[in-house]
N, C-alpha and C positions, 0 to 999 in steps of 0.2 A: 460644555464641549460636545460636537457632534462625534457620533459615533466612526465617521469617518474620517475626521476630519487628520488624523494624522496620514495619512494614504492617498488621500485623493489627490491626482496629478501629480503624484509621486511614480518613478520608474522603478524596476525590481528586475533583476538577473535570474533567471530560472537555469540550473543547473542541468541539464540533460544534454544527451544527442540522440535521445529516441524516442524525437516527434510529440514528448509531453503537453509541449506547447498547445498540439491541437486539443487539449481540453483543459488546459489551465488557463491560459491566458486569457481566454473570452471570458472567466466567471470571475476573474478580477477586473476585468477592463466593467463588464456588467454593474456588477456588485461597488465597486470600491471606485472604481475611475483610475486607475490603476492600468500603465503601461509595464508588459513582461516581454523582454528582448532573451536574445540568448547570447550566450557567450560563444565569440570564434574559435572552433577546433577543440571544443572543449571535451577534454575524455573521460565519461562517467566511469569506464568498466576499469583502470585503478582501483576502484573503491570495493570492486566485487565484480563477479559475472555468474549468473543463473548456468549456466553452463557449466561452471564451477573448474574451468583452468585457473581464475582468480577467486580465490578466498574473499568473503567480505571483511571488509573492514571495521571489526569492533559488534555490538548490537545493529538494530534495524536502525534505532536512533538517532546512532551514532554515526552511522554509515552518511544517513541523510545530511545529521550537520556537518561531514565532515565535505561531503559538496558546499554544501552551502556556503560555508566558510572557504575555500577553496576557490570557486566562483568570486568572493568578494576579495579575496588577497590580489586575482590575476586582472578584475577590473578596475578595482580601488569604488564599485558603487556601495550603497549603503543600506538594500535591501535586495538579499538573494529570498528566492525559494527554490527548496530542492524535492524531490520522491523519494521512497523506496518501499520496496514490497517484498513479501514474504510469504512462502505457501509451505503448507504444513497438513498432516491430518486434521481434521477436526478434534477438537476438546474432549467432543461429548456423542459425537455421532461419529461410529463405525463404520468406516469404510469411506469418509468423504473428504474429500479435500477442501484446505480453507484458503482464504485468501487475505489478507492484511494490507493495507495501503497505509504509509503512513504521508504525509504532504507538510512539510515545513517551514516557517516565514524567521527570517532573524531580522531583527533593522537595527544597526547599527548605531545607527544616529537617537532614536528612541530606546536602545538598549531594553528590546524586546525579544522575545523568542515564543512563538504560537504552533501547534502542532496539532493539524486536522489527520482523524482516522476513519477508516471503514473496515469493519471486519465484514468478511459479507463469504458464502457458501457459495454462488455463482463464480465458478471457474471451470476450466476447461484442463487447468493443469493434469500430465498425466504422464507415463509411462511405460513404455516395451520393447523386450526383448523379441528378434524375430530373426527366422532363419530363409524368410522367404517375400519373394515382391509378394504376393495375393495376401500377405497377414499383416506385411506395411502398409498397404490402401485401405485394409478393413481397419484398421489400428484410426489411418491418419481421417477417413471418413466420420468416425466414432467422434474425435474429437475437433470437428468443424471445419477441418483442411479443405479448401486453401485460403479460405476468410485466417482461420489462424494459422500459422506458419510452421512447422518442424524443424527439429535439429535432429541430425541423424552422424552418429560415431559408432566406433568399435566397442564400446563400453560404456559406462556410467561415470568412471573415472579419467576422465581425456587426461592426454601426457601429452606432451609437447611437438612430441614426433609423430604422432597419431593427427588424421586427418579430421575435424570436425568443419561439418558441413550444417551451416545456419543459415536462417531468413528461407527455408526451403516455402513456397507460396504458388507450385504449378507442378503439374503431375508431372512434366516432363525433368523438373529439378528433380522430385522426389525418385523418381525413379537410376536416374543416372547416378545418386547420392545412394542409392540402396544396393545398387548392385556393385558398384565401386567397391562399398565395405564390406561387402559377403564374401566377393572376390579375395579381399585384402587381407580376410578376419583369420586368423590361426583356430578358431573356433569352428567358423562356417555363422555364424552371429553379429547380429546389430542392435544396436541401442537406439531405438526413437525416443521423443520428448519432444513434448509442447515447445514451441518457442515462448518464452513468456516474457519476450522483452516487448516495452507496450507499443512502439512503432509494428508487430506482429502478431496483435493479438488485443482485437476489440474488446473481449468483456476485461480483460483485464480494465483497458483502458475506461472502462466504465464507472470500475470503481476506484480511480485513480481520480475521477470527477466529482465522485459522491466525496471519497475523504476532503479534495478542494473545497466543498460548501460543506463539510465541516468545519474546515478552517476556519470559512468567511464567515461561519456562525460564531464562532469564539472571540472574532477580530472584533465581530459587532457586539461583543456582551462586555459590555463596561465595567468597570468596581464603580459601585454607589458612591465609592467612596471620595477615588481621585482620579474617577472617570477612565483608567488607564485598559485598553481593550483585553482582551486575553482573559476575563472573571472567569474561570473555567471551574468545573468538578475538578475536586483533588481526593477526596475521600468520598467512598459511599459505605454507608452505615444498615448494616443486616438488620433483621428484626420484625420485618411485617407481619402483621397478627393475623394468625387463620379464622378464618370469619366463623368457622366451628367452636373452639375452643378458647379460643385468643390466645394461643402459645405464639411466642415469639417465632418468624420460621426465619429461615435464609436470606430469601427475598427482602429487599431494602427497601427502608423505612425513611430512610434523609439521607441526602447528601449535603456535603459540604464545598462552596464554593469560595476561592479563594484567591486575590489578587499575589501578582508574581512580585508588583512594583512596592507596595508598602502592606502588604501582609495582611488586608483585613479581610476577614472570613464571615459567610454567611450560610445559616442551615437551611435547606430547603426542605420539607417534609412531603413524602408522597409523590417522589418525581415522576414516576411512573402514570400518575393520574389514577391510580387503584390504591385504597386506604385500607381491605383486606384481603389475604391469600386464601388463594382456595384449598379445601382441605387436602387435596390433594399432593400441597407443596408443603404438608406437616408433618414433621415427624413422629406426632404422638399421632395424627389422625390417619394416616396414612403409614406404618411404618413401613 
């Protein structure tokens, strides 16, 4: 069985209305031979809004199949993909923001389910409070305006009655939006913010691309087994030996790869391509 061979000249429903298409669809049409249309009128922000008048719905995961799933009730096709993203501090570095993508395939008719990610540290997501036009151009300058877009409110917690102003993409918006709410504010205060919906905001959409050929990497990793695509890491296993010492450190040692369709599993040793840690990543060597 080729590895494409369940997808090719197959159609698939991409769940958005903000413009994902322009980086999704060409690396399945690429990749797979794979037609992605989109659904009429279809309303992603039910499901959540970065802006946050709407709550997301459930986990990141969850959010995404719950488009997905969604998209296939109101067309009746048999392969949706949907997005979603997530920005957060960073794990492990101070002061930076991360970025999460996650891009997900269900097919119905193969009663599959494949889920490409990126975690990636290029973003532009950000945040401020200002009391004045000259510290919202210096603010919106900072973080790539007008290439990315602003969202400008009274606060960080919009209420329903309160104006929020999105897709800001020209000084003349930004301005008319800044001073409206200063005007408005019972504070003398305004709340900026990235727009980080990806029709607004290229790097995002960048790595909304790279998790896409993650996907399409998984789509194409078969089970030895019963050929069925999606062989994906399910478990990675700590343990890589510090090349000083051989103390077992953190860093992994194997992973385990594992089909969704009939369960069989396989160890990989050394994914990384490096068979020992450096002492640096040892706890005896390094405390």
């Amino acid at each position: 069985m080729q590895k494409q061979s369940l997808f090719t000249n197959r159609q698939a429903i991409l769940a958005t209305m903000h413009k994902k298409e322009q980086v999704i669809a060409p690396i399945f049409k690429q990749e797979l031979g794979m037609e992605v249309i989109i659904p009429e009128d279809f309303n992603t922000d039910i499901f959540g809004t970065f802006s946050r008048e709407i709550k997301r719905v459930g986990t990141q995961i969850e959010a995404a199949r719950f488009k997905a799933e969604k998209a296939l009730e109101i067309t009746g096709a048999k392969i949706a993909i949907a997005s979603e993203g997530s920005f957060a501090p960073h794990p492990h570095l101070p002061y930076i923001s991360s970025n999460k993508e996650i891009v997900i395939l269900i097919d119905k008719e193969q009663d599959l389910e494949i889920i490409g990610e990126e975690f990636s540290i290029e973003t532009n997501h950000n945040h401020q409070v200002i009391d004045n036009l000259e510290d919202a151009l210096i603010f919106a300058k900072k973080v790539g305006f007008p290439e990315h877009a602003l969202i400008v409110m009274l606060n960080e917690n919009p209420q329903k009655h309160h104006e929020v102003f999105k897709g800001i993409n020209t000084q003349e918006k930004l301005v008319e939006a800044v001073n409206f709410t200063l005007n408005n504010s019972p504070t003398g205060k305004a709340h900026l913010e990235t727009d980080m919906r990806a029709m607004y905001n290229p790097t995002r959409m960048k790595n909304i691309a790279k998790a896409t050929r993650n996907l399409i990497s998984k789509i194409n990793s078969s089970c030895p087994q019963c050929a069925t695509p999606g062989f994906e890491i399910t478990q990675r296993i700590p343990g890589l030996p510090c090349a000083m010492c051989n103390a077992p450190t953190l860093l992994t040692k194997a992973v385990i790869y594992q089909c969704q369709r009939c369960g069989f599993k396989q160890e990989k040793l050394f994914p990384d391509g490096i068979e020992l840690a450096e002492p640096g990543q040892c706890m005896y060597c390094n405390p």
